[in-house]
PQR file of N, CA, C, O and H, with PARSE charges and radii, in Angstrom:
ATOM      1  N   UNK A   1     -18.975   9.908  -1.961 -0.4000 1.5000
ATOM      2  CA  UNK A   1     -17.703   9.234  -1.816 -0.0000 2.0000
ATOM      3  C   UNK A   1     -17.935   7.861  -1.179  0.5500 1.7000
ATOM      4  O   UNK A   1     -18.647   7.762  -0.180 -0.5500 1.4000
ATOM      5  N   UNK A   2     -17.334   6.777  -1.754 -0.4000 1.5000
ATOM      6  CA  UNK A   2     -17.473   5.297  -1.481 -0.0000 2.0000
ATOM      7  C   UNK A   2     -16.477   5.248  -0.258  0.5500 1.7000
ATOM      8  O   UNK A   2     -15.438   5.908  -0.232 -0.5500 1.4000
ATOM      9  H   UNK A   2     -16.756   6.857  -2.566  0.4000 1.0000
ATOM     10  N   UNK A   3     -16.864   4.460   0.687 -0.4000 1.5000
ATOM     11  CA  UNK A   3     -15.977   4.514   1.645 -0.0000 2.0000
ATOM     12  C   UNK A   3     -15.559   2.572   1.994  0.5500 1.7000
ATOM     13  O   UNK A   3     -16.206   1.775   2.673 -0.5500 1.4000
ATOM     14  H   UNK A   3     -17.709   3.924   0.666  0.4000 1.0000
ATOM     15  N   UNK A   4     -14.125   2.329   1.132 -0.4000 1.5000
ATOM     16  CA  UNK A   4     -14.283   1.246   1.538 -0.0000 2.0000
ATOM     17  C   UNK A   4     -14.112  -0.028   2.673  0.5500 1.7000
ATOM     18  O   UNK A   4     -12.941   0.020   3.051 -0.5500 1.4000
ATOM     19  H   UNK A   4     -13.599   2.976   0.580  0.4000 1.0000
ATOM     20  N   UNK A   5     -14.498  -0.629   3.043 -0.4000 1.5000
ATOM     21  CA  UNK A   5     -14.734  -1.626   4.506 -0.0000 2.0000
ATOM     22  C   UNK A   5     -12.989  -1.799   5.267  0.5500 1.7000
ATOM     23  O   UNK A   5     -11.969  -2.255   4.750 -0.5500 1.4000
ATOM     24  H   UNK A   5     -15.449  -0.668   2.736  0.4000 1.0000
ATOM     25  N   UNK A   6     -13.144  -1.404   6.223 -0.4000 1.5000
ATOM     26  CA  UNK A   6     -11.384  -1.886   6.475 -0.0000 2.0000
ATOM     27  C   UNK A   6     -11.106  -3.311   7.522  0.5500 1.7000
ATOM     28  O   UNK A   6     -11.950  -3.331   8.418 -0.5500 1.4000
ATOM     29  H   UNK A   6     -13.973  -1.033   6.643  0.4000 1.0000
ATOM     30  N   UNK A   7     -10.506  -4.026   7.568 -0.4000 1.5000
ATOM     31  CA  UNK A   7     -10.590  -5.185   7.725 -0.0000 2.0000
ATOM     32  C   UNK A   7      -8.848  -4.985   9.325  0.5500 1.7000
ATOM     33  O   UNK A   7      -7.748  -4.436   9.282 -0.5500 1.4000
ATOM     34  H   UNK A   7      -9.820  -4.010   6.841  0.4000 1.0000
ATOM     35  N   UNK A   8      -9.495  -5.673  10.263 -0.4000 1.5000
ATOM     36  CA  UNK A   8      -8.237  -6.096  11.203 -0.0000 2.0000
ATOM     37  C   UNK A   8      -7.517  -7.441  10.795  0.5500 1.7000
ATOM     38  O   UNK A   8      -8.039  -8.524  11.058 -0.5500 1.4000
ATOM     39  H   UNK A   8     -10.389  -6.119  10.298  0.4000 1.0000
ATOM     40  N   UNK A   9      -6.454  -7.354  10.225 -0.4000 1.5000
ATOM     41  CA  UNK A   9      -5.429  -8.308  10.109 -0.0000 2.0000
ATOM     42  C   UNK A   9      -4.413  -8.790  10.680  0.5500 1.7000
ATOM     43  O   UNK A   9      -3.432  -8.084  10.912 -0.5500 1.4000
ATOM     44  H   UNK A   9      -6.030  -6.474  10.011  0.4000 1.0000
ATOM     45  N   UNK A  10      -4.475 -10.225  11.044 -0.4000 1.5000
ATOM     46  CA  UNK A  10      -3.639 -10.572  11.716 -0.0000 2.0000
ATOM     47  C   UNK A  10      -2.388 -11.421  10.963  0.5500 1.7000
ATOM     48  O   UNK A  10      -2.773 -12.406  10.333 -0.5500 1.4000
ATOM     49  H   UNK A  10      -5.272 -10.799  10.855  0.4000 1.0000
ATOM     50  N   UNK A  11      -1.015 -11.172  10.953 -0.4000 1.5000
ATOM     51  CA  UNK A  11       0.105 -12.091  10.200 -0.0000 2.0000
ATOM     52  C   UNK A  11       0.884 -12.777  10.897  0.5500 1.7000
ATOM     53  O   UNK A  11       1.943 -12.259  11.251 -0.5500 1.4000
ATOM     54  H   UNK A  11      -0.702 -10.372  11.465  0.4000 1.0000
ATOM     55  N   UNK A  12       0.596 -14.021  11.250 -0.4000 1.5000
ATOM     56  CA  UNK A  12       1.817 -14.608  12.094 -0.0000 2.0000
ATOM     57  C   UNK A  12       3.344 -15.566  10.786  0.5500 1.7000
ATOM     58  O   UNK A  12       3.516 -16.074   9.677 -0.5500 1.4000
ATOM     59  H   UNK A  12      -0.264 -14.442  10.962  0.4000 1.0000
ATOM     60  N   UNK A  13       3.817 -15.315  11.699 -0.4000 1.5000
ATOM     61  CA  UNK A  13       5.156 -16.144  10.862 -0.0000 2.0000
ATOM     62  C   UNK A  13       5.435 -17.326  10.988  0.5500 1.7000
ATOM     63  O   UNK A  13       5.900 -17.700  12.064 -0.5500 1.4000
ATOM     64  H   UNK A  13       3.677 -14.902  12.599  0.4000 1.0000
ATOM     65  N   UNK A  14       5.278 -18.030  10.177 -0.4000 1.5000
ATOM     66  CA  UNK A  14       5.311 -19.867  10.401 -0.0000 2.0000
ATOM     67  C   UNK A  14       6.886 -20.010  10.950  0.5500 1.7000
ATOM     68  O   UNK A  14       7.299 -21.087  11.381 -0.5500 1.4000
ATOM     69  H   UNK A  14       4.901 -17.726   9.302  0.4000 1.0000
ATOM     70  N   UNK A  15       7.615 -18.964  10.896 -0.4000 1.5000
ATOM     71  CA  UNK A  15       9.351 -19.104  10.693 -0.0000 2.0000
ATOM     72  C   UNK A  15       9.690 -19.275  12.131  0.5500 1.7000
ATOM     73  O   UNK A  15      10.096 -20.269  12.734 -0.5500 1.4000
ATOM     74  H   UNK A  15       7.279 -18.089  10.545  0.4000 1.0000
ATOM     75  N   UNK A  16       9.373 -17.830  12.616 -0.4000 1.5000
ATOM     76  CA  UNK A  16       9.473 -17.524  14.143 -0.0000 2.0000
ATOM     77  C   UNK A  16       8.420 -17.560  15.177  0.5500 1.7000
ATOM     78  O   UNK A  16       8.600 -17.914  16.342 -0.5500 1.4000
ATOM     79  H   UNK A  16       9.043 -17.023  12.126  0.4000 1.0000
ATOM     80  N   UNK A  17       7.284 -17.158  14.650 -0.4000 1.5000
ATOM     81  CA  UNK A  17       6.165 -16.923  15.382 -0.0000 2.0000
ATOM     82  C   UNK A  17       5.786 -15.484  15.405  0.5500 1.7000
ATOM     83  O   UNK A  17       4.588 -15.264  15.585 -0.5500 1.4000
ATOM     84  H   UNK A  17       7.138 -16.870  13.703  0.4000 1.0000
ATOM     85  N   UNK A  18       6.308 -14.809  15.307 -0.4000 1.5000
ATOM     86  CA  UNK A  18       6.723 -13.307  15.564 -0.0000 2.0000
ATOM     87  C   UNK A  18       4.527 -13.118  14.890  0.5500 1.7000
ATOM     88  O   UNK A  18       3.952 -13.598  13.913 -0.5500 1.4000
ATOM     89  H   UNK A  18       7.281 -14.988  15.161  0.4000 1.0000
ATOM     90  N   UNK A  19       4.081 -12.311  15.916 -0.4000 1.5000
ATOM     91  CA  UNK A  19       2.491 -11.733  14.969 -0.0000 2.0000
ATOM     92  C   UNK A  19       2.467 -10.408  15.227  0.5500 1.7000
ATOM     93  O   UNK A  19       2.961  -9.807  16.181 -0.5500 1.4000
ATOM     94  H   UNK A  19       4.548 -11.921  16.710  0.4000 1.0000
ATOM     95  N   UNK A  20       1.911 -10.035  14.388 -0.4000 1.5000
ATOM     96  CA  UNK A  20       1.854  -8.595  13.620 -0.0000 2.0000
ATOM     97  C   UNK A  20       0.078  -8.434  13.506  0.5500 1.7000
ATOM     98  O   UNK A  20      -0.611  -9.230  12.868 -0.5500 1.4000
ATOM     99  H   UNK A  20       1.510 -10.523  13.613  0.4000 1.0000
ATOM    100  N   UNK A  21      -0.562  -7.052  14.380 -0.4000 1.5000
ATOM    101  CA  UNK A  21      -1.502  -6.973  13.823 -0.0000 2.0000
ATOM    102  C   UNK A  21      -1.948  -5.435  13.047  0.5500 1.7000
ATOM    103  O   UNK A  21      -1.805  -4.288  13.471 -0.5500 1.4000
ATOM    104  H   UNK A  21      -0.003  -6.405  14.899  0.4000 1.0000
ATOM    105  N   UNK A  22      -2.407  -5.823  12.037 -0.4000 1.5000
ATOM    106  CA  UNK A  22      -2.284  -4.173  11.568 -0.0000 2.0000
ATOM    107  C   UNK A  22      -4.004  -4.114  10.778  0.5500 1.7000
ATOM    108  O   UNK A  22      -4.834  -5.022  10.808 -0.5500 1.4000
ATOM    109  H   UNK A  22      -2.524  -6.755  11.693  0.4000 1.0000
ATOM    110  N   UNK A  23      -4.152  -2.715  10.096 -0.4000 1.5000
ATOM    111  CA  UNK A  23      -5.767  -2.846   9.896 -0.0000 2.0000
ATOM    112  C   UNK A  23      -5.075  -2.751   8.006  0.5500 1.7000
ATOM    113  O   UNK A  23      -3.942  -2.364   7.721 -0.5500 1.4000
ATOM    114  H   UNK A  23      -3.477  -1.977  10.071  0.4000 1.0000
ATOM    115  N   UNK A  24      -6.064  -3.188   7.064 -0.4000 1.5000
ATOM    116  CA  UNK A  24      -6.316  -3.044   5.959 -0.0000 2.0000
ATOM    117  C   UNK A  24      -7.297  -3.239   5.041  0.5500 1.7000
ATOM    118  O   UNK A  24      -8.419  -3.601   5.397 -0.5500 1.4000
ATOM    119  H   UNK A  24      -6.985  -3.502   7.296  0.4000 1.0000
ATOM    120  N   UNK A  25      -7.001  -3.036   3.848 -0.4000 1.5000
ATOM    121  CA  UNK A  25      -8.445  -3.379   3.008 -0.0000 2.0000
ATOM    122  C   UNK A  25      -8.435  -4.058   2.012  0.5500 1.7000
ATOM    123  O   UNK A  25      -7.332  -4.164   1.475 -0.5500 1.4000
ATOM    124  H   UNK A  25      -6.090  -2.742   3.559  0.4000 1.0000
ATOM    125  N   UNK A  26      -9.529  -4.735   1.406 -0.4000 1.5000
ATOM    126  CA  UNK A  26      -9.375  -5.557   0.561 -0.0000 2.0000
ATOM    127  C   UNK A  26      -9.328  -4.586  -0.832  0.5500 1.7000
ATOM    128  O   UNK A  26      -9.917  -3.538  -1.097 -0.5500 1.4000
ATOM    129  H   UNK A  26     -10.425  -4.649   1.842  0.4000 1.0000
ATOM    130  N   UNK A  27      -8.262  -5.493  -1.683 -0.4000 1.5000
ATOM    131  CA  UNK A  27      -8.007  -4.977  -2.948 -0.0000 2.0000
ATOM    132  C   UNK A  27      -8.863  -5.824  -4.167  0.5500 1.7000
ATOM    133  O   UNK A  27      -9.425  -6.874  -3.856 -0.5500 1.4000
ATOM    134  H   UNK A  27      -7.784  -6.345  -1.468  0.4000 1.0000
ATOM    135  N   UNK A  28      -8.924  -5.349  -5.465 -0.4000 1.5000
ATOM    136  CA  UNK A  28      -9.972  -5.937  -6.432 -0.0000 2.0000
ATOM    137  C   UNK A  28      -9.477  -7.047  -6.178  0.5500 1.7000
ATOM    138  O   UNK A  28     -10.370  -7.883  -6.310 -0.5500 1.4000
ATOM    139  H   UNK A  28      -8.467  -4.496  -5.718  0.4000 1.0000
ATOM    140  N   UNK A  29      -8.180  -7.689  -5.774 -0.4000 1.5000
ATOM    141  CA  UNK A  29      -7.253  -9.522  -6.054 -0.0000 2.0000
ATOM    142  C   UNK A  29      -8.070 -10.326  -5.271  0.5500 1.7000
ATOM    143  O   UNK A  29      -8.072 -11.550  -5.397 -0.5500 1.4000
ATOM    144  H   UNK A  29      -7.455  -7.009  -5.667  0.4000 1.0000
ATOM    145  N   UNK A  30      -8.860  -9.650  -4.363 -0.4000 1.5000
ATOM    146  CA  UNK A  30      -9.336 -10.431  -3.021 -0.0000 2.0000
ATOM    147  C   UNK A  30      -7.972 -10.458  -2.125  0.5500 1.7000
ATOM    148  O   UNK A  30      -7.806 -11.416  -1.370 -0.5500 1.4000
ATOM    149  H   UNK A  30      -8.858  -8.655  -4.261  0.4000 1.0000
ATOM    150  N   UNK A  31      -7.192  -9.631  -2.183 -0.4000 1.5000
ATOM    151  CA  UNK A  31      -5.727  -9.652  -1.242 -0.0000 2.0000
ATOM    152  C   UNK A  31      -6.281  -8.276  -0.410  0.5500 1.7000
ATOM    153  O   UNK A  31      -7.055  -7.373  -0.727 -0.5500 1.4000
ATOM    154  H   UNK A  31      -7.327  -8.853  -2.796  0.4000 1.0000
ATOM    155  N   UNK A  32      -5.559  -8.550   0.711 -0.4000 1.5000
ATOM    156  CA  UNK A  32      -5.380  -7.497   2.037 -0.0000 2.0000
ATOM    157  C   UNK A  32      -4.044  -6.718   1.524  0.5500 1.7000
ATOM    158  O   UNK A  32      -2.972  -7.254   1.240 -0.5500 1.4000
ATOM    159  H   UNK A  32      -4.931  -9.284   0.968  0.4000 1.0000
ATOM    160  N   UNK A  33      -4.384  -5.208   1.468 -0.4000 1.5000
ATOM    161  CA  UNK A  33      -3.443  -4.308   1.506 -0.0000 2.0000
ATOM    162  C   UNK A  33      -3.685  -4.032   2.848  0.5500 1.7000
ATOM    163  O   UNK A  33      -4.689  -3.706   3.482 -0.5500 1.4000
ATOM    164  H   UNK A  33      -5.254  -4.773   1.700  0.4000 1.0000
ATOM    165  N   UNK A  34      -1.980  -4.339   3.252 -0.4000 1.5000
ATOM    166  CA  UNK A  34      -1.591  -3.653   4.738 -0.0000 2.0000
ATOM    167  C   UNK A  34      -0.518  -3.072   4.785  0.5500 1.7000
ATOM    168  O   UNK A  34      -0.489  -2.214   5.667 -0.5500 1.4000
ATOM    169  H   UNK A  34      -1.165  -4.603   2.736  0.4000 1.0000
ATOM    170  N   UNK A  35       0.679  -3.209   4.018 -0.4000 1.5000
ATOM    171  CA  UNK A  35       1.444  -1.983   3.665 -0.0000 2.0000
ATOM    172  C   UNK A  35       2.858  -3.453   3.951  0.5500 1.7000
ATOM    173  O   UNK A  35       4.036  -3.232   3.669 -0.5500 1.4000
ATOM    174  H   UNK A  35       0.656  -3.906   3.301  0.4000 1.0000
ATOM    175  N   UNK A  36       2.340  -4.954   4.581 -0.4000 1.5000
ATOM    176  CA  UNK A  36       3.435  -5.408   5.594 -0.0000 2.0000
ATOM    177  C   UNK A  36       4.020  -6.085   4.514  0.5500 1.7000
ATOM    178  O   UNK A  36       3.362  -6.619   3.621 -0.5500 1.4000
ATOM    179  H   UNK A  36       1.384  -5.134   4.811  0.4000 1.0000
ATOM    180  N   UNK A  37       5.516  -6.068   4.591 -0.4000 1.5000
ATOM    181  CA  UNK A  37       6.294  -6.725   3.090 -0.0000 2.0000
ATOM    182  C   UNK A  37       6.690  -7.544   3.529  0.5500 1.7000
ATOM    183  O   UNK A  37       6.501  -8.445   2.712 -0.5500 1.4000
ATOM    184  H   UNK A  37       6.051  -5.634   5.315  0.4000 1.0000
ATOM    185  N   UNK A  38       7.469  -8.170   4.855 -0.4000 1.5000
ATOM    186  CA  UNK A  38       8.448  -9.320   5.795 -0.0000 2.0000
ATOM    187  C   UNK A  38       8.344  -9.260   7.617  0.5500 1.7000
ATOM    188  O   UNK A  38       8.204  -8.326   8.407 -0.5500 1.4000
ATOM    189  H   UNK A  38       7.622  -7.438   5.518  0.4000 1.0000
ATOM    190  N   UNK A  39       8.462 -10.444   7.747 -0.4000 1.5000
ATOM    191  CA  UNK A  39       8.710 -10.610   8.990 -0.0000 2.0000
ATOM    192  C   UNK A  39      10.034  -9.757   9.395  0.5500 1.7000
ATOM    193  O   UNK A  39      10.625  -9.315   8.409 -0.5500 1.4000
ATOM    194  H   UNK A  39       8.576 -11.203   7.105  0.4000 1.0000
ATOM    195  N   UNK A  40      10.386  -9.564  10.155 -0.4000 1.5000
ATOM    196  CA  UNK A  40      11.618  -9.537  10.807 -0.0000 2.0000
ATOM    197  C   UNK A  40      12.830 -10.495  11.111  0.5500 1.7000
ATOM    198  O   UNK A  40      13.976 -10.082  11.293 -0.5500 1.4000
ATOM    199  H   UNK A  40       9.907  -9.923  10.956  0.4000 1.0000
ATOM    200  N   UNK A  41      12.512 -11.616  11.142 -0.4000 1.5000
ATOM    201  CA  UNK A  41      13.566 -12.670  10.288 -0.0000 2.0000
ATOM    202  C   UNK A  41      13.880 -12.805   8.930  0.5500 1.7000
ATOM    203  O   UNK A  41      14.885 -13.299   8.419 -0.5500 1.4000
ATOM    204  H   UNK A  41      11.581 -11.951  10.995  0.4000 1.0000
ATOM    205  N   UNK A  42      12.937 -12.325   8.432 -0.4000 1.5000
ATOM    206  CA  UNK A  42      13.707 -12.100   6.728 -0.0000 2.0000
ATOM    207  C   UNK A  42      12.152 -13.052   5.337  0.5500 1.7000
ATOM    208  O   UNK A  42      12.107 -12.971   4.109 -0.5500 1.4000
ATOM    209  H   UNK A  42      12.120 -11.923   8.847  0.4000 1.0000
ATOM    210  N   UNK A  43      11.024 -13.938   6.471 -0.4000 1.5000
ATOM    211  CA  UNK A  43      10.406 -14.293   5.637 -0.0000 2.0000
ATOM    212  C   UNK A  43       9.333 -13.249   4.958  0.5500 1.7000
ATOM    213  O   UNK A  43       8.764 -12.191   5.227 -0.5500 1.4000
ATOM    214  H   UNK A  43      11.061 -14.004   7.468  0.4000 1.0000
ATOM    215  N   UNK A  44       9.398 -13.968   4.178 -0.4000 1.5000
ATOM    216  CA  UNK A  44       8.064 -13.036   3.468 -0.0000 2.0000
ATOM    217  C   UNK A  44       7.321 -14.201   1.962  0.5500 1.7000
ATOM    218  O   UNK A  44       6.781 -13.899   0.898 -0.5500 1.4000
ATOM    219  H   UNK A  44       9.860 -14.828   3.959  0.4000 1.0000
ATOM    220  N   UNK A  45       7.732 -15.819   2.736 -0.4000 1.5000
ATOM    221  CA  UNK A  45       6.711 -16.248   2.065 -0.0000 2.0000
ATOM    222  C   UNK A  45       5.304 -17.628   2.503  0.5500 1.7000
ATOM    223  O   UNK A  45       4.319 -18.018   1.877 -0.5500 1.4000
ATOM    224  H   UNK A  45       8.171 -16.064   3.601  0.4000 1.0000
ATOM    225  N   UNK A  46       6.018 -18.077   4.140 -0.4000 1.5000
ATOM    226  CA  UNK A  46       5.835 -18.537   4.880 -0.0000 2.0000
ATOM    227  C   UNK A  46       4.743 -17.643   5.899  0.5500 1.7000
ATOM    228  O   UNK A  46       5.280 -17.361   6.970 -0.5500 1.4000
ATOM    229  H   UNK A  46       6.818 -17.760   4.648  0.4000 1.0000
ATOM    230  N   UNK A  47       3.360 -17.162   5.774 -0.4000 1.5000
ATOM    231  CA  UNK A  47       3.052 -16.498   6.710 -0.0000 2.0000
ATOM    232  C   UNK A  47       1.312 -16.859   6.578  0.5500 1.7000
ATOM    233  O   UNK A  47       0.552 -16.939   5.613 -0.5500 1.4000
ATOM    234  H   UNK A  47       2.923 -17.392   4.904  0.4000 1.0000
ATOM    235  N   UNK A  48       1.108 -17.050   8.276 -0.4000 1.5000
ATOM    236  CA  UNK A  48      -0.350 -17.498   7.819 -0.0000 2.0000
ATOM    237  C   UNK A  48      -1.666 -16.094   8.410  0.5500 1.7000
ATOM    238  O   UNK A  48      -1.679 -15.584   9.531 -0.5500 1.4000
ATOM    239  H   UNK A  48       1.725 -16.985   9.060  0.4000 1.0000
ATOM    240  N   UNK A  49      -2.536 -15.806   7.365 -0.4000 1.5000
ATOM    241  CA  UNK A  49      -3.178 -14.402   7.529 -0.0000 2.0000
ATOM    242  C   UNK A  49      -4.579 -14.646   8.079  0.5500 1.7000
ATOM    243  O   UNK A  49      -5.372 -15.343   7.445 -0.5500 1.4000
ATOM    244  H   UNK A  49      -2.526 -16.221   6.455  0.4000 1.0000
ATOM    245  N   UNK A  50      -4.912 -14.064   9.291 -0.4000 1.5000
ATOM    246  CA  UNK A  50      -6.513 -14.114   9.630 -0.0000 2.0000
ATOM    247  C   UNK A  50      -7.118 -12.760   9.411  0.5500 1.7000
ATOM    248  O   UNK A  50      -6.326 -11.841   9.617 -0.5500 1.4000
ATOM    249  H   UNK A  50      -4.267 -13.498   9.806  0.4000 1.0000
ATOM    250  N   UNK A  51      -8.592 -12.332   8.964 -0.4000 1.5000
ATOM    251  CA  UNK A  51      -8.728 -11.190   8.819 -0.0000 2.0000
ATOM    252  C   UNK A  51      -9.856 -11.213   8.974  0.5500 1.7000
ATOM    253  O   UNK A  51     -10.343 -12.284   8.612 -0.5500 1.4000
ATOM    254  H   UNK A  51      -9.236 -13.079   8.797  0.4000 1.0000
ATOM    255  N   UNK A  52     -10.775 -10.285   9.482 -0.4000 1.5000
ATOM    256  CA  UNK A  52     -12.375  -9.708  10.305 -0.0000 2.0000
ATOM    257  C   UNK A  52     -12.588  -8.549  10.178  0.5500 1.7000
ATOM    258  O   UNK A  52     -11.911  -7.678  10.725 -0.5500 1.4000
ATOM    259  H   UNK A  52     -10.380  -9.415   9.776  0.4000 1.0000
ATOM    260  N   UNK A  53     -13.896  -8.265   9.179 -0.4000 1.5000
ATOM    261  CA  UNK A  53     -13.664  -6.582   9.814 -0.0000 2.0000
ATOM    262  C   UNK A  53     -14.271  -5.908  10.715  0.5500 1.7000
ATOM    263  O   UNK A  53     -15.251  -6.330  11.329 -0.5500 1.4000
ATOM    264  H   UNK A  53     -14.445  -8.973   8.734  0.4000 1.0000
ATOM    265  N   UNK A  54     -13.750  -4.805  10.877 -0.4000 1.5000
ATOM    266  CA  UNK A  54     -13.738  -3.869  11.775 -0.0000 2.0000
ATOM    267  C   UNK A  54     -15.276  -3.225  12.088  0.5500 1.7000
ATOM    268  O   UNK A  54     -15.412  -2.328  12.920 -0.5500 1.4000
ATOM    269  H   UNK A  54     -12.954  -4.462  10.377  0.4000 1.0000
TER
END
């Protein structure tokens, strides 16, 4: 069984500031699945992502 790399992600909100850190993994897109859809002010296209793994 392949076990794949999981990555700590960080999402801050250019809107509010509001940061969010959660763990995920990279998908074939080169995108982070983390499950996170919006800020809590309502953005969800304004958001800047740092990520390291674990």
């Amino acid at each position: 069984m392949q076990q794949r790399e999981r990555y700590r992600v960080v999402i801050r909100c250019l809107n509010c500031g509001e940061k969010y850190i959660l763990r995920g993994y990279l998908n074939d897109q080169g995108e982070f699945e983390t499950g996170f859809k919006r800020c809590v002010c309502g953005n969800d296209q304004q958001l800047h992502t740092d990520a390291s793994p674990e």
